[in-house]
Structure formats: C-alpha cells, structure tokens
NUTOR-239616 format. One line per 2 residues: number of its first residue (from 1); their letters; for each residue x, y, z of C-alpha. Coordinates in steps of 0.1 Angstrom, whole numbers, plus 5000, padded with zeros to 4 digits. Layout:
! NUTOR-239616
NUM) a) X/Y/Z | ...
//
This chain:
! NUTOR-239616
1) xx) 5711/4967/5124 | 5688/4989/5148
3) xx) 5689/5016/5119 | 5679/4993/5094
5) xx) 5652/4979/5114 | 5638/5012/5123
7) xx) 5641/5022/5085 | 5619/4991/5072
9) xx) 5593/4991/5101 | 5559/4992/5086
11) xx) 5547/5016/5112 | 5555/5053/5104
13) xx) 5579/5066/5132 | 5590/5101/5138
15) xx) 5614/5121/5165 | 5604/5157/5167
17) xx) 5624/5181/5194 | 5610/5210/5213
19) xx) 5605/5233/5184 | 5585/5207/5163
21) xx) 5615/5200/5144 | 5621/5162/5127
23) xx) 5650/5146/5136 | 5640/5114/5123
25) xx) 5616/5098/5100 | 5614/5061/5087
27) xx) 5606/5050/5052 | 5571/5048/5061
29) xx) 5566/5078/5081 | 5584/5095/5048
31) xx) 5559/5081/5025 | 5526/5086/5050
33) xx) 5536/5124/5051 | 5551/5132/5016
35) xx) 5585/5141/5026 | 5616/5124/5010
37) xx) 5648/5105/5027 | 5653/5087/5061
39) xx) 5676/5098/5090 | 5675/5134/5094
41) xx) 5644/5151/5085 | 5646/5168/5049
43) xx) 5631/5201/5049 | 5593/5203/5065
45) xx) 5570/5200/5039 | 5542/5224/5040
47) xx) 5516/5200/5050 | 5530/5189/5081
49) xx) 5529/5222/5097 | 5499/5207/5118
51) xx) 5518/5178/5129 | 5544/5204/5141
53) xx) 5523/5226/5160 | 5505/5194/5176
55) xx) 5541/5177/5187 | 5550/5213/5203
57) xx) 5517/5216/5223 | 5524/5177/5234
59) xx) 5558/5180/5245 | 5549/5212/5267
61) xx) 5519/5197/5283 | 5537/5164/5288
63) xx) 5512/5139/5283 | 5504/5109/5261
65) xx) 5479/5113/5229 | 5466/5090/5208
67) xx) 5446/5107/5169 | 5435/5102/5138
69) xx) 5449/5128/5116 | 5442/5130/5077
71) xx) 5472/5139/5051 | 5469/5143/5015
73) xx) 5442/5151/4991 | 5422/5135/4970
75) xx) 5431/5102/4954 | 5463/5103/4980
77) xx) 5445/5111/5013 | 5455/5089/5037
79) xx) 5438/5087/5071 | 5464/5080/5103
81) xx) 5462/5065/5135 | 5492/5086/5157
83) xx) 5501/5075/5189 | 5523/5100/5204
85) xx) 5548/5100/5238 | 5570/5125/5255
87) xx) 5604/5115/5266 | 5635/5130/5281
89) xx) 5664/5115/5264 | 5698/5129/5278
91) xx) 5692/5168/5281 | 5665/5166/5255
93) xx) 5628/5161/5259 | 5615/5146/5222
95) xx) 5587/5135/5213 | 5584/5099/5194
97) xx) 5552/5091/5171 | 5539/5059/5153
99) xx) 5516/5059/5130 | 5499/5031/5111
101) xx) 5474/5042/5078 | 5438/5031/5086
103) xx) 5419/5045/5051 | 5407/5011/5043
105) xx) 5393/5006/5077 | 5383/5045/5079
107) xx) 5361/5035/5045 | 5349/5010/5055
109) xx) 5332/5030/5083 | 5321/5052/5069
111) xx) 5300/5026/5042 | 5288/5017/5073
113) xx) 5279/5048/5088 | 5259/5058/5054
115) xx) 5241/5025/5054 | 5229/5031/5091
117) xx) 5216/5069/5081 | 5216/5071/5045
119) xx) 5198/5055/5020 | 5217/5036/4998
121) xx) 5195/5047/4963 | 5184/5083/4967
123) xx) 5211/5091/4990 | 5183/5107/5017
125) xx) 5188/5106/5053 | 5168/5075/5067
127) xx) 5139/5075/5096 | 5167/5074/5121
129) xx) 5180/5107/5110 | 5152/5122/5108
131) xx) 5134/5113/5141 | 5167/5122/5158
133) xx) 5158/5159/5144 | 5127/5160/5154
135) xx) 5131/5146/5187 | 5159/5175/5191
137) xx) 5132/5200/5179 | 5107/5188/5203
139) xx) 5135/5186/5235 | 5146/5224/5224
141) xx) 5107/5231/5226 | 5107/5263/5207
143) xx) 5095/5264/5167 | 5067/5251/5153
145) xx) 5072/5229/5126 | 5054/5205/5100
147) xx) 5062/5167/5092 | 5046/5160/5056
149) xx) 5042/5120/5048 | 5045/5116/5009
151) xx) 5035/5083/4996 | 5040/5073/4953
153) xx) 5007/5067/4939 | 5005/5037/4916
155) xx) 5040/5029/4923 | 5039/4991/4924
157) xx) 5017/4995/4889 | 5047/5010/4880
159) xx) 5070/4989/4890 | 5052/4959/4874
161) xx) 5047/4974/4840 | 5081/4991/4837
163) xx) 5101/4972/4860 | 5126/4975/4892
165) xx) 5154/4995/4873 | 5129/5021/4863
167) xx) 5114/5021/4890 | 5137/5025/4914
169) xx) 5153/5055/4889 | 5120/5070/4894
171) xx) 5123/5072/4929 | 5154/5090/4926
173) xx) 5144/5118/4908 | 5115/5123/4927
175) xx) 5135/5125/4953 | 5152/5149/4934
177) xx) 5121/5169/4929 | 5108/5167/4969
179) xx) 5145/5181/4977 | 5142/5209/4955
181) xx) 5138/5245/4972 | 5145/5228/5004
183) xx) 5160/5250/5032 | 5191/5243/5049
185) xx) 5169/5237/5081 | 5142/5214/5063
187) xx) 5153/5176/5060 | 5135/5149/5033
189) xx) 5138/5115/5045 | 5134/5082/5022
191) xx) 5114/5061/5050 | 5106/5030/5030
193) xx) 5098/5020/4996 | 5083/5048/4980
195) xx) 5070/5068/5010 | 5091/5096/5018
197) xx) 5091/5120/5050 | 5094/5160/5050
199) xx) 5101/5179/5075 | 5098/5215/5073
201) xx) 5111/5237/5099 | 5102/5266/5109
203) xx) 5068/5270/5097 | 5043/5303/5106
205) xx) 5013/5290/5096 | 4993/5263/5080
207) xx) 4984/5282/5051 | 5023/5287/5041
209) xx) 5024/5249/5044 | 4996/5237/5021
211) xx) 5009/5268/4997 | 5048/5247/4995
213) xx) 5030/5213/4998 | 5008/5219/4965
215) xx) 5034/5239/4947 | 5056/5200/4954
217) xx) 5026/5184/4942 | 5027/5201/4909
219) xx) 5063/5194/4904 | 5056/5156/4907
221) xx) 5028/5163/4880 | 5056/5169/4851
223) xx) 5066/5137/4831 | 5100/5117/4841
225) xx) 5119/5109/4809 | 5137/5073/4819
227) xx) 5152/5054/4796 | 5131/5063/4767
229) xx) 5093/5060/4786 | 5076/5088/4800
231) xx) 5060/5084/4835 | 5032/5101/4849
233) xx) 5037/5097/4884 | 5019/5118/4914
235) xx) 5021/5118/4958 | 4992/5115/4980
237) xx) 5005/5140/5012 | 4992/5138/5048
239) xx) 5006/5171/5070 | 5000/5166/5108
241) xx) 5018/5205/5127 | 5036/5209/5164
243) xx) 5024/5213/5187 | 4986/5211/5170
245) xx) 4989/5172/5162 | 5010/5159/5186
247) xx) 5041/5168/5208 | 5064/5134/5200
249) xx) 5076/5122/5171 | 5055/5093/5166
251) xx) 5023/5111/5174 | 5030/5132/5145
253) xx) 5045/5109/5121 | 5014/5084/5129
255) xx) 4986/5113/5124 | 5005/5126/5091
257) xx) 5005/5090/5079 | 4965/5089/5087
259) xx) 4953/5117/5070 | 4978/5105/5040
261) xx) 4957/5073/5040 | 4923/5094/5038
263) xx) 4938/5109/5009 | 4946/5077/4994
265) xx) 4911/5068/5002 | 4896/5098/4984
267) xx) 4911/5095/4951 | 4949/5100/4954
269) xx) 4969/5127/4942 | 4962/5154/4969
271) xx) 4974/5165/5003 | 4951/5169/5033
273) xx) 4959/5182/5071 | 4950/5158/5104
275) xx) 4925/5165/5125 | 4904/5144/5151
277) xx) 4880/5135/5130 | 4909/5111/5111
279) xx) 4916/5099/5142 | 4886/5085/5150
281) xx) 4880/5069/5120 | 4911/5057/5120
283) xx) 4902/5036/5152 | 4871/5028/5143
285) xx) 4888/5012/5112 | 4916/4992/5130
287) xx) 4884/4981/5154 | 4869/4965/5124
289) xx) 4899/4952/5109 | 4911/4936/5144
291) xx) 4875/4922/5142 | 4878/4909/5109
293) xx) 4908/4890/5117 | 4893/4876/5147
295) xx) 4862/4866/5130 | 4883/4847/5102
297) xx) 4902/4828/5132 | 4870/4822/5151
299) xx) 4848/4811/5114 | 4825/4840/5131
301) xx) 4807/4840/5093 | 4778/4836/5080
303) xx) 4757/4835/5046 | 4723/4853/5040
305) xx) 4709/4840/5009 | 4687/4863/4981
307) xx) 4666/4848/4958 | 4668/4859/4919
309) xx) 4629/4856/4906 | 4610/4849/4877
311) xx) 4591/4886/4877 | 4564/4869/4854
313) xx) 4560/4835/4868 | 4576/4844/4906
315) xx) 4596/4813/4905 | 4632/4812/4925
317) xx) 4656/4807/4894 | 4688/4809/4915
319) xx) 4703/4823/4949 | 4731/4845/4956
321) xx) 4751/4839/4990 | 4759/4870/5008
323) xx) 4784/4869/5035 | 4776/4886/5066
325) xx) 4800/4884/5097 | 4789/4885/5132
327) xx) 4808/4902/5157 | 4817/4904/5192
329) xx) 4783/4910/5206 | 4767/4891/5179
331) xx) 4753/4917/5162 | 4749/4908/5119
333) xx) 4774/4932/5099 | 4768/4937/5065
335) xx) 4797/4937/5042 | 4798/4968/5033
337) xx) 4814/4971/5065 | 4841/4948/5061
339) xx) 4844/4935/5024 | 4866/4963/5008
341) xx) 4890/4961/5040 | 4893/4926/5036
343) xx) 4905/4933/5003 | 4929/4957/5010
345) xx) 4943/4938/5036 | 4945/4905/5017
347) xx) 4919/4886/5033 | 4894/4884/5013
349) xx) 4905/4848/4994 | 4903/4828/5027
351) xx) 4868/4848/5031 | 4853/4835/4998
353) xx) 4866/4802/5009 | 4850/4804/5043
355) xx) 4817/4812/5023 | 4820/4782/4994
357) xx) 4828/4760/5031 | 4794/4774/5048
359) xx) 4776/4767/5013 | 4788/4728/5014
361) xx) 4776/4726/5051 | 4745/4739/5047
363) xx) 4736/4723/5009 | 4708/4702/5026
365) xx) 4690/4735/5036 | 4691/4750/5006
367) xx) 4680/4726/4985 | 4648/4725/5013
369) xx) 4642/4757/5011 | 4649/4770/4978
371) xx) 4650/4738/4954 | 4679/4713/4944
373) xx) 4678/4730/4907 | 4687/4769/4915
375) xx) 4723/4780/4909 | 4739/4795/4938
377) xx) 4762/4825/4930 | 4792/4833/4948
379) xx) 4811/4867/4946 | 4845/4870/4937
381) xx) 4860/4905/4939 | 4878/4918/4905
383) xx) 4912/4912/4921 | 4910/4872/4930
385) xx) 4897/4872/4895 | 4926/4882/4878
387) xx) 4947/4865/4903 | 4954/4828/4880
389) xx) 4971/4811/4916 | 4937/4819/4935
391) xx) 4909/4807/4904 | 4928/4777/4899
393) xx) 4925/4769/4940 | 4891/4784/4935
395) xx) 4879/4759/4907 | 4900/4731/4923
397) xx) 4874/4735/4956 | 4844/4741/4937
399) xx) 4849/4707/4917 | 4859/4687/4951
401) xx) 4819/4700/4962 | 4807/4674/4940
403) xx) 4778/4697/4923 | 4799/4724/4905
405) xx) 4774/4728/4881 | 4752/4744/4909
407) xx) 4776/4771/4908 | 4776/4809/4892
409) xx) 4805/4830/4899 | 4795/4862/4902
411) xx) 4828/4885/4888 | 4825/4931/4879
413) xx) 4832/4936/4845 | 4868/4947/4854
415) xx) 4880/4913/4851 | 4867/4910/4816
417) xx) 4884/4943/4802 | 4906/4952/4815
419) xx) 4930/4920/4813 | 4930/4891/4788
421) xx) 4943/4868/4809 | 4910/4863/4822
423) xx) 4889/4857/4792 | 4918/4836/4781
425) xx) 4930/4809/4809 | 4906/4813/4838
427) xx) 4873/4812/4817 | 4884/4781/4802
429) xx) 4887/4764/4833 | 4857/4770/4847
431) xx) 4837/4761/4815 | 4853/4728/4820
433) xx) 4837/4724/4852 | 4801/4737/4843
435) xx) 4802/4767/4868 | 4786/4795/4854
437) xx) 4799/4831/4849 | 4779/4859/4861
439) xx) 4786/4901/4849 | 4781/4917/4884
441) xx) 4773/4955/4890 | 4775/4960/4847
443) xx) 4772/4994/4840 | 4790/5011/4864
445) xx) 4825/5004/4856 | 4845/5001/4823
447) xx) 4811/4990/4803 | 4803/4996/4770
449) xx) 4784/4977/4743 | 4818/4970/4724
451) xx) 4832/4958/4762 | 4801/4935/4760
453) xx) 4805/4922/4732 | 4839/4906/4739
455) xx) 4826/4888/4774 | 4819/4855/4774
457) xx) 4794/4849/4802 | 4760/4831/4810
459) xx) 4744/4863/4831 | 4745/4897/4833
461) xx) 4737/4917/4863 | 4725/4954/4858
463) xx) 4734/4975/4884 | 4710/4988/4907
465) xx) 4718/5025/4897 | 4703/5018/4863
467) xx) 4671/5001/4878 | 4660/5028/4905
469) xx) 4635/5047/4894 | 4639/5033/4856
471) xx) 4601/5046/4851 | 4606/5081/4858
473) xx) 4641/5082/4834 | 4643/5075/4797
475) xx) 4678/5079/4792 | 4682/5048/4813
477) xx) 4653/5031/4795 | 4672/5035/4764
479) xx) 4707/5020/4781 | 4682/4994/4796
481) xx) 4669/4984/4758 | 4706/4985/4745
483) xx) 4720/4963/4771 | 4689/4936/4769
485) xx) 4692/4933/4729 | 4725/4926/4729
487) xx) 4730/4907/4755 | 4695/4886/4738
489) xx) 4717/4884/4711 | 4746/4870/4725
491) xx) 4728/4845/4745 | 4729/4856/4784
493) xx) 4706/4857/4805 | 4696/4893/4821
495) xx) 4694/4900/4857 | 4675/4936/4872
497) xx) 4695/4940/4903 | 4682/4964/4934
499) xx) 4643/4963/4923 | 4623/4978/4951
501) xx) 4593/4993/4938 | 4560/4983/4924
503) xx) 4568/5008/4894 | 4599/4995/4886
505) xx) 4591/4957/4885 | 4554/4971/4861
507) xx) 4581/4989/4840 | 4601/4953/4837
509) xx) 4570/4937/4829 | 4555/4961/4807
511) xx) 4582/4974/4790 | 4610/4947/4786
513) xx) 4617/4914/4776 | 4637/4907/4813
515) xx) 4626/4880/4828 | 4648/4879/4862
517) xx) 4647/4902/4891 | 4665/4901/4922
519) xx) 4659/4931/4952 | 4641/4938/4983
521) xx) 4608/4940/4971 | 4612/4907/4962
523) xx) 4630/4895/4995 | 4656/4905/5016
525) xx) 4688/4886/5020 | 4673/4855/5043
527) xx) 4694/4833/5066 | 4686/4798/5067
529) xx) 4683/4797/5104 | 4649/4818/5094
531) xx) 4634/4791/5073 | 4618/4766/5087
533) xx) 4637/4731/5073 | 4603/4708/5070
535) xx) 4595/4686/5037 | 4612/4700/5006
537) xx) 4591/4727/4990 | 4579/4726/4956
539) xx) 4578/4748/4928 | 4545/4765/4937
541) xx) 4560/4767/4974 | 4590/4787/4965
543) xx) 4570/4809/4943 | 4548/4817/4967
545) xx) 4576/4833/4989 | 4584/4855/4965
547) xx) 4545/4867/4956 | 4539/4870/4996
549) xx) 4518/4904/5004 | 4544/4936/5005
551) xx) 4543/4943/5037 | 4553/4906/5050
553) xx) 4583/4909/5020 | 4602/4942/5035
555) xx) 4579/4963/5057 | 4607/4990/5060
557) xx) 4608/5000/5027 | 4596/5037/5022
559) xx) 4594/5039/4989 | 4566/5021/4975
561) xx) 4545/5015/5011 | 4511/5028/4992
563) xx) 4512/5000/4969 | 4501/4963/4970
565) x) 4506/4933/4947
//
C-alpha cells in the first residue's frame, strides 16, 4: 500500500545516493523530469545531470535547500519548486526531494512583472525602469549622459480621425522607429500616452546629441502604411544633459519636458536643448496659471468695454466686452496674458461665462453709459465654437438674460471653415434666439473670398494687420475693396478693427464705403467704474465721447500725436 501511495502522490519524489544516482522516482517525478518507469531509476536522462550534480553537493554539505529549477524546453518547460533533505538511512546517507510544478503560477508572475515594467502595447520598459537607470547612473556618478522627452504631435487629431486601433498601431511603430540604432546601453521608455523617454548613455557632447536626435526626427518624417491610410506623423523633442541640467532624475526629466513644451509652443516638429532661460518662463507661466485659477475661484474678473463707432456720424453702434483679470496686487492684466492659457488648460468656458455673468450685473450701466440699443459682443475662442455641448449651454444662458437680441458673438473665421458642423447646427440656434454672429480677426487665418462667401454672419471684423497703415499700402487697399464689396453684397455689416491714426480713419472716409470703426483713436477699452452713472445719455452724448479732442481719447499713442480732429 505505501508503494502504491508513493507511486500516485501528486508531488514528484526522488531518492538519490551519494553519487547522484536515483534510486527512486514516483510517477510524477517521472513525468516532471522526462524519464520513464517507477521504482528503480531507469537510466539518467541527459537533462537531469544538473539535478545530479546539485543532490551530490547537498548531501556533502549536509544541509536543507529549497529551488526553483526549470526542465524542458519549449512548449514542455516546466518550472519546479524542489525542496530537498539529507538523511542517513541505515549505513546510507540519501537525499529525498519533492517537487510540485509551479509554471502556471511562474506565468503568472511574470504577466505581472511585465505589466509593472513593461508596457503592455509597444513592449518598452515603463518610467519605473527607466528612472531606476538613471538613478543608478547618477549614484555611480561617472558618464555624462542625455534624457530626450519625445512627445507625438497631433496625436489625439489622429486618434480622432482614424481611430484607437490605428492609433495605437501607430504608436508601435514609432516606437519601432525611436528604438532603431539604439545601443545596448541606451534605453527608450513609453512614459504615457504618446510621450516617450530616451535615454542615451554615454554621450561626449551636445553636438553628437542634436546630430542622433534630428537624424530620429527625420525617421518619424517617412509615412506609416496602416491598414491602408498613410500617416504623416512627427515628435516635438526637449534634451536636458548631466550634470549641465540637473543631477536627479526628476530635475532632468522635468527640464527636458520644458524645453519640449517650448518646442510645442514654437511650431512643433523640432527638438530644442534646456537652458535657464526655459526655466524661468516656465515659472513665470505656472505663476500665471496658479493665478488664473485663483482668480476664477475668487470671480477676480472684470470687463472693459470698447465702443465700435459710426466714423461718419461718431455715433456708438455697439460695444465689445473685453475681459481683464485683476490679480493679487490688483494690478489690471490684459488678456493677452492669460486668454490662450486659459484655453489650453480648459478654462476658458467658465471664463466666457464669468464675462456673460458680469455683463447681466452690470446691464443698468451700460445702457447709462453707452445706450439701451447698442449690441454688446462677446468673444468666443474657435474651440468653444466648434464644441456643440458648450454653444448649446452658451445659447441656453444668453436666452435666460432676457435681452438676447442685445447680443453679437464674436467667433475667428476658423469656426466657419474649417468644420460644417458649425454653419450647420450651432448657427441655427442662435438665429433662433436673435444673437448676432460677428467674423472676428478675418483675414488672418483660413480667409478667402470663396471662405466668405460660404459664412453666414451679420459682421465682419477686419483685422487690425490690414488696417495699420492702410494709406501707405495698396496691396491692402485692394484686399480692403475686395473684402467690403462682397461682404456689401452679402449683406454684413463691416467693422475696421485697430484704427489709430488720423490717416487711417481719412483713408476709411475718403476712400471706402465702411461705415464702422473700432480702435484707440477712437477710445480705449473703458471700465464702467470710469464712467460716471448720472441720467442716461443721449445720442449726441455718446457721440460726443467718441469725437472728444485726441489727446483726451489716448494721449500715449505715438503715432499720430501731430494731428488733431
């Protein structure tokens, strides 16, 4: 019965004597190592001759072991757990061993273990791995070495037009790409989405760096063939060097991800080297950004309002509402400052609310100052405009302020041409409501009479670039003409933006059919706490602050101080 039990455990047991020799193997221990028959050992096989050597040294030095050992190959490797014991049976001293087959468990780690440190679609090591590298480069204090931040340009374009499969094919090959005439002591590391981390060690000089970095940045350059598309894809690269740009890893990482981020802001598709100069940008920009946030808490906003004039009559015809935020010290920023940021960082809807919100509040004062029939604009950036969830929360408020008809949105051209969805569902919806449409800044982005054409829209803003100087340059005399007869023709209503000389509002007058103007020269952007809020002004009263002496309408303008009105 013993032998029977012994035969059938599930464990794999083995008897080995003091030459290595089996005297006894079970059925499993048979089938673990790949040797035939129970009882007496059939002849070694030739892959247990480590087991044999092992159960030798063990029975000489006398002591317990426990040890994974690894049989087999291929398909059939098993992985073994082998708990192994010296005894002295009799005159003999043997050595017994039990093993038990842990490959599914083994696996299972090992999943694990490339989850923690791998990345599960490109295969790259992860942050972890490669911090731990630097960090033993930085402990060993010896070579110098370059960490390279590589973020996809465009990639969520990408992944929104072609969509996740392809997108996330196209990560692998240019991870493919990036690991390409690697050296065995370099190390790419997928870090997050599509941002990716070299490190190249050793490194001589900066110059052999940039010389790698833009030979990479070529390689990106060549189409990807996936799936039948062709993808243009390209990196924007930010290099900080040990010791120059920090001596810990997240010194480094941080300043290569900063002057990545000024290449971003520069046009993309580059690769640029920290220095302090990033740095302190890079503060001053998370100053205003903290401040920003903090100011949207606090409601620390406020609006400046600048008239759009009649340049033949001087009459106020509408007001545009300019956000300015005050800061810590109370000091007006203008947003310029703070606008584009508040963009980027997704801000900028609560901000136009906060402005629509201070317009409501302050409706009695404005219809003082400036009239209860001008429209009052309101700027919406290009990307609230194409976003339906925000226009329709947008259009919503503007109706619940009981006068939406007082309203002109002012939107760039971008809107208009470069998606339909625009023209299509949110100019609908706001025609419903009688708020006005407004072209802002035309001229300066995807314009073009054909462009116009298409766009639906009560008022069209020229840019200031095309009204500076207009009577010193024909070429934009002739755009000027172009722009005004069709826009005549389809029934909007032209606005001169940036006029700030005497010349250029005679050239208006003399030389075009535009009737509205807004700029300095005019008026500056005026807060209501500046007006004073007696009887409501008439006509003739708000014309009069636009035909005031020059001097009393913007005294620090240079370029037109000789003149008078």
């Amino acid at each position: 019965m013993l032998r029977d039990v012994l035969r059938m455990l599930p464990a794999g047991v083995t008897v080995q004597d003091e030459d290595g020799n089996f005297l006894l193997v079970n059925d499993a221990a048979a089938t673990q190592l790949g040797i035939g028959g129970s009882g007496p050992a059939a002849p070694l096989a030739e892959q247990l001759g480590p087991r044999r050597e092992n159960g030798v040294q063990l029975l000489r030095a006398g002591r317990d072991a426990v040890a994974e050992e690894c049989v087999g190959a291929g398909a059939a490797r098993q992985v073994l757990l082998t708990a192994h014991r010296p005894v002295r049976i009799g005159e003999r001293s043997l050595l017994l061993s039990a093993s038990t087959d842990i490959s599914e468990q083994k696996a299972f780690e090992d999943q694990l273990f490339r989850s923690a440190y791998y990345d599960e679609l490109t295969d790259l090591p992860t942050r972890r791995v490669i911090e731990h590298r630097v960090n033993g480069l930085l402990h060993s204090g010896g070579e110098r070495f370059a960490l390279a931040f590589l973020d996809i340009d465009s990639f969520k374009h990408i992944n929104d037009y072609y969509g996740h499969g392809i997108g996330d094919a196209l990560l692998v090959q240019v991870a493919r790409r990036l690991d390409r005439d690697l050296r065995e002591t370099d190390m790419l590391s997928r870090i997050s989405g599509d941002e990716f981390l070299l490190l190249l060690s050793p490194v001589q000089s900066e110059h052999e760096v940039a010389d790698f970095i833009r030979t990479t940045l070529e390689r990106l350059k060549v189409p990807f063939f996936i799936d039948g598309s062709e993808i243009f894809a390209s990196a924007s690269i930010g290099i900080s060097l040990y010791p120059d740009h920090g001596t810990s890893y997240a010194a480094l990482c941080q300043n290569a991800d900063i002057a990545m981020y000024r290449v971003k802001s520069e046009g993309k598709s580059a690769v640029a080297f920290f220095n302090t100069g990033m740095e302190r940008e890079a503060q001053a920009r998370m100053k205003v950004e903290q401040s920003l946030r903090h100011a949207i808490l606090d409601k620390r906003f406020c609006c400046a309002f600048q008239p759009k004039v009649d340049i033949r009559t001087k009459a106020v015809r509408g007001i545009e509402a300019l956000v300015r935020l005050r800061d810590d010290q109370g000091v007006i920023q203008a947003p310029g400052t703070f606008v584009n940021l508040a963009v980027e960082l997704g801000l900028i809807d609560e901000l136009t609310f906060l402005v629509l919100a201070e317009i409501v509040k302050s409706i009695d004062r404005i219809n003082e100052a400036f009239g209860h029939d001008v429209t009052i604009s309101i700027n919406v950036a290009a990307k609230q405009a194409v976003n339906a969830a925000f226009m329709h929360r947008f259009a919503r408020a503007l109706e619940a302020t009981g006068f939406p008809r007082r309203f002109m949105v002012e939107v760039t051209e971008d809107a208009f041409v470069t998606t339909s969805h625009f023209r299509a569902d949110i100019l609908p919806l706001f025609r419903k409501l009688g708020v006005g449409i407004s072209i802002d800044d035309f001229g300066i982005g995807y314009s073009s009479l054909s462009a116009l054409a298409d766009i639906t829209a009560d008022e069209i803003k020229i840019d200031r670039s095309f009204i500076t100087d207009i009577h010193k340059r024909p070429r934009s005399q002739g755009i000027l003409r172009a722009i005004e007869s069709l826009s005549e023709a389809l029934g909007m209503t032209v606005i001169a933006e940036g006029l700030e000389s005497f010349e250029e509002l005679a050239y208006l007058q003399a030389a075009t059919r535009i009737r509205y103007a807004q700029g300095y020269y005019f008026s500056r952007p005026i807060f209501l706490d500046e007006l004073r809020t007696a009887a409501p002004a008439t006509s003739e009263q708000r014309a009069g602050m636009t035909s005031r002496p020059r001097e009393q309408s913007r005294n620090f303008n240079t370029r037109a101080e000789r003149y008078r009105r």
